[in-house]
N, C-alpha and C positions, 0 to 999 in steps of 0.2 A: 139311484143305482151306485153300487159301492165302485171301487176301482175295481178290483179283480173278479167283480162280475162283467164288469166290463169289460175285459181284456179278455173272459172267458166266453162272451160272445162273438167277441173279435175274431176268434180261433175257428170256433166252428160256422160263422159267415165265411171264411178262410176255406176252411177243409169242405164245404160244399161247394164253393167255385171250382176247387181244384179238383175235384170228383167229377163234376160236373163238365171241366173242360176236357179231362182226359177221356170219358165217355163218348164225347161229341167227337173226339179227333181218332177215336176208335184205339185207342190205348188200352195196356191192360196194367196192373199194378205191377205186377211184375218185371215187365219194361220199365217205367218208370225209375223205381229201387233201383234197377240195374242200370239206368241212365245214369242217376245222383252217386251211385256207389255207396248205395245206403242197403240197409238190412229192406223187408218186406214188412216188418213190424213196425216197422220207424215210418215207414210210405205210410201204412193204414194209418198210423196214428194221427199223421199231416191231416188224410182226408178227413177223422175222426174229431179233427179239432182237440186231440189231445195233447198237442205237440205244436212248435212255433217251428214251420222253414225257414231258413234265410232266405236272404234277396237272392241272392246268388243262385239258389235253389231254385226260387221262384222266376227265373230270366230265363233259366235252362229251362223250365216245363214248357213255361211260355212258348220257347223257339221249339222246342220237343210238338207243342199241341199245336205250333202255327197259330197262337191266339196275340193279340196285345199283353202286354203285360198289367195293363190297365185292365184288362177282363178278370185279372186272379185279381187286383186289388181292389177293384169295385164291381163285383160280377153285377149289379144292378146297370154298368154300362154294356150295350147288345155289338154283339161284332160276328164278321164273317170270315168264315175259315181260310188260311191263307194255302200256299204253295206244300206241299210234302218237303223234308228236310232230314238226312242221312245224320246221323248221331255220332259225334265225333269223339275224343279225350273230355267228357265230361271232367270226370273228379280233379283232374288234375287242373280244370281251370279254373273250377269250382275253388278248389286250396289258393289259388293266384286272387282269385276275386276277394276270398276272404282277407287275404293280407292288404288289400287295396282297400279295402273299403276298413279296416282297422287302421290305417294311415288317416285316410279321410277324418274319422271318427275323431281320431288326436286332434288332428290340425283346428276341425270344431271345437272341441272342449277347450283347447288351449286360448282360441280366437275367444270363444265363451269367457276364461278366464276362471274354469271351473277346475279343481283337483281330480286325481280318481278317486279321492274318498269321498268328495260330495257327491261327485256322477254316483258311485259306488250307495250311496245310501239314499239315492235318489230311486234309483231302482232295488232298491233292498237287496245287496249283493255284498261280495266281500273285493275290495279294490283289487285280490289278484284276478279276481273274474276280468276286472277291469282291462287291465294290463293283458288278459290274454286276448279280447275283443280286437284290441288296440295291434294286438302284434300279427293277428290272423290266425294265434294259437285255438282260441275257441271260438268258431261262427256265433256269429250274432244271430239270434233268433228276430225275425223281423218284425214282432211286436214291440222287442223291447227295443229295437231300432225307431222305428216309428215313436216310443216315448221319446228315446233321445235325443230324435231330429225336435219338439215341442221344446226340451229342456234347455237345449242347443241352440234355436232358433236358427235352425238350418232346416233345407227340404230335405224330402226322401228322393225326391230327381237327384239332386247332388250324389247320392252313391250311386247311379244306375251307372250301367256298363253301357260305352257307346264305341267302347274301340274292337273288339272280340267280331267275330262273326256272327257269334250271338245276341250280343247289344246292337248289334247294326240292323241282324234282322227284326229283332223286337223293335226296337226302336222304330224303323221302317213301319211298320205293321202298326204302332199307336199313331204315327204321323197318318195313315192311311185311314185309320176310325175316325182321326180329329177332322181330316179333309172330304170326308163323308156326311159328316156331322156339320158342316158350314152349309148356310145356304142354296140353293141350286144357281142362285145370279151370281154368287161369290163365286162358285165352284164353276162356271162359266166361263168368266171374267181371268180368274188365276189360270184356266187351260187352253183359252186363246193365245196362236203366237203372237198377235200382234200387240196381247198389252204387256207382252215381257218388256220391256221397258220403261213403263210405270211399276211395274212389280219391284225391276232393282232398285228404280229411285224410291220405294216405299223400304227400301232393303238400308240404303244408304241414309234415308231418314230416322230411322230404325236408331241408327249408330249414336247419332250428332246426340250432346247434351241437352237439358231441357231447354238450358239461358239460350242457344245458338237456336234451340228450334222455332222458340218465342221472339229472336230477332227476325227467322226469315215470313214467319207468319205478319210481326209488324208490317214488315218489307211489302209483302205482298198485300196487307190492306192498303195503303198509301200507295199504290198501283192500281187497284181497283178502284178507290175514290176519286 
């Protein structure tokens, strides 16, 4: 399978998630568009798989449809409808998210050690596309983010929004599918009060480097023996 049959499946696995969740959450396309402060033609075209959203784009639906934002990017993950949510200054945080995540985007390539004319011809583009990704001037469409995150060796978590009201609830909402998705003795165990205190010292083990964690393990053989 060539590359841009591949990225053209990508789209339309894409544009049926997002059909599909706005369905579920009783949305109409026309809301929608009017959420993003996009046209109606541009909305169909998302669902149509003709067209690449941004993240940005796709953080708002998400908190728009009360889904995870893990449900538009791997709809083969099952989730349950969350809370109703009043629609706020979309577009305009949408243009903030864009210029953040064009910040991000630099600090990668740079870390990379990559130019805009390699990124630039990495994705068969012209380096001012580049430059405009990077400035917040042009949203990144999120396919071709998702190459640059491979290119980059950077995840696509690293751009998610987690300070917004809207990253916090999305966010919220995939912690909620991921702690659904554990065990039932896991999911037990973590909502017991009384093992919150194993919980933070699993928190504060968490932190410690590998060399510190492999002296306290020593430690603790040479006490058991």
């Amino acid at each position: 399978m060539g590359e841009q049959e591949r990225l053209a499946i990508r789209r339309k696995i894409l544009g049926i998630a997002l059909r599909q969740a706005r369905e579920e959450a009783g949305k109409t396309v026309r809301e929608c568009a009017a959420l993003l402060g996009i046209s109606l033609a541009r909305y169909r075209a998302y669902e149509a798989g003709q067209r690449d959203p941004t993240l940005p784009e796709l953080e708002a639906l998400a908190w728009f449809f009360q889904r995870p934002l893990s449900v538009l990017l791997d709809p083969d993950r099952p989730a349950s409808p969350g809370s109703d949510g009043a629609a706020g200054a979309i577009p305009e945080l949408l243009a903030l998210r864009h210029r953040i995540i064009g910040l991000i985007l630099r600090q990668a390539r740079e870390r990379a050690g990559k130019s805009m004319r390699e990124v630039a011809a990495f994705l068969g583009c012209s380096p001012r596309r580049i430059r405009g990704y990077e400035s917040g001037e042009y949203p990144i469409p999120l396919i071709e983010l998702e190459r640059l995150c491979l290119y980059l060796g950077v995840s696509l978590s690293d751009f998610y929004d987690t300070d917004s009201p809207i990253g916090q609830s999305v966010l919220l909402a995939d912690q909620v599918e991921r702690f659904r998705a554990l065990p039932p003795e896991v999911r037990s165990f973590v909502t017991s009060p009384v093992n919150l205190p194993y919980l933070r010292l699993a928190m504060r083990l968490a932190e410690l480097p590998a060399d510190r964690l492999r002296h306290i393990a020593e430690d603790l053989l040479e006490i058991t023996l």
